[in-house]
C-alpha positions in Angstrom: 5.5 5.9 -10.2 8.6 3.7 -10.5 8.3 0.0 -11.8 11.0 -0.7 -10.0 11.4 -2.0 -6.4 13.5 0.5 -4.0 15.3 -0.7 -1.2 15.3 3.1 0.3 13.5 2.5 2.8 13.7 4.5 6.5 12.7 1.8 8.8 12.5 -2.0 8.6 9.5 -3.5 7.5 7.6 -6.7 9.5 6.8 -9.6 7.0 2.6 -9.9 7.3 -0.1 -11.5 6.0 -3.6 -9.2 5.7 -6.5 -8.4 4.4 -6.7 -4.2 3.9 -8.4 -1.7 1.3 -7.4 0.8 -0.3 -9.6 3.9 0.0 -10.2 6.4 -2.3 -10.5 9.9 -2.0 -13.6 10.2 -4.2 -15.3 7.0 -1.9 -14.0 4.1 -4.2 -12.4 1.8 -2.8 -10.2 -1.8 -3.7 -8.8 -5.0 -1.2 -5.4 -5.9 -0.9 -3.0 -7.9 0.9 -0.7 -6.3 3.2 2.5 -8.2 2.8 4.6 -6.2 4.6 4.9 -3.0 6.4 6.6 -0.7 8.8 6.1 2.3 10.5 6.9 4.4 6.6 5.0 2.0 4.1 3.8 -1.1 2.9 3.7 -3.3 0.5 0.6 -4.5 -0.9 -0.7 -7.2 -3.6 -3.7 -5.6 -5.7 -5.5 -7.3 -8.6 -4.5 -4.8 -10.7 -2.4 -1.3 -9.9 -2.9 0.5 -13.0 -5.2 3.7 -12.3 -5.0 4.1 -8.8 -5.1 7.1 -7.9 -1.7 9.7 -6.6 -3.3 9.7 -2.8 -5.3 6.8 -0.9 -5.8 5.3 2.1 -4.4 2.0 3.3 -7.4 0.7 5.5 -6.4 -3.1 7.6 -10.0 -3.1 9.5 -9.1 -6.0 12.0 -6.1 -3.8 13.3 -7.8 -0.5 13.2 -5.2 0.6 11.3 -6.1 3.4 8.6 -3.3 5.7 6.8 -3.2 8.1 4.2 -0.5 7.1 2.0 1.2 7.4 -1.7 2.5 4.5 -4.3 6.2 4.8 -4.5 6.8 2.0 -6.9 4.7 -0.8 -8.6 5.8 -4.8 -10.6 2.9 -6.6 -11.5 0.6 -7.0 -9.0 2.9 -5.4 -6.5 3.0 -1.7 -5.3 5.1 -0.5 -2.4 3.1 2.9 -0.7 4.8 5.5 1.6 2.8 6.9 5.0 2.1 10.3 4.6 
């Protein structure tokens, strides 16, 4: 995973403000804040991204939005994930 920032990105993300999880393949699970996102990725604020693992799933319950995705790129606190 980068620990940069990419600006590749193949749609235009939507500025936002949500509570999610990010669920794990093996039934753990962490919050986040979705901060933005698009119909490709997200980005997400997480206490702490070291350790997560290569697949997850980005879960924002009050939109009954769930999607398998992959991080891309992480800075602090910050990853950016990629829809699968």
């Amino acid at each position: 995973m980068s620990e940069t920032n990419s600006e590749h990105r193949t749609s235009p993300r939507h500025r936002v403000f949500k509570g999610g999880r990010l669920a794990f393949p093996d039934g753990g699970a962490v919050d986040c804040v979705v901060r933005n996102i698009s119909s490709s990725g997200a980005r997400v604020d997480v206490v702490d991204p070291r350790g997560l693992p290569e697949v997850f799933t980005l879960v924002i319950a009050a939109d009954h939005f769930k999607r398998r995705c992959h991080p891309v790129w992480s800075h602090d606190k910050q990853i950016g994930v990629v829809f699968e």
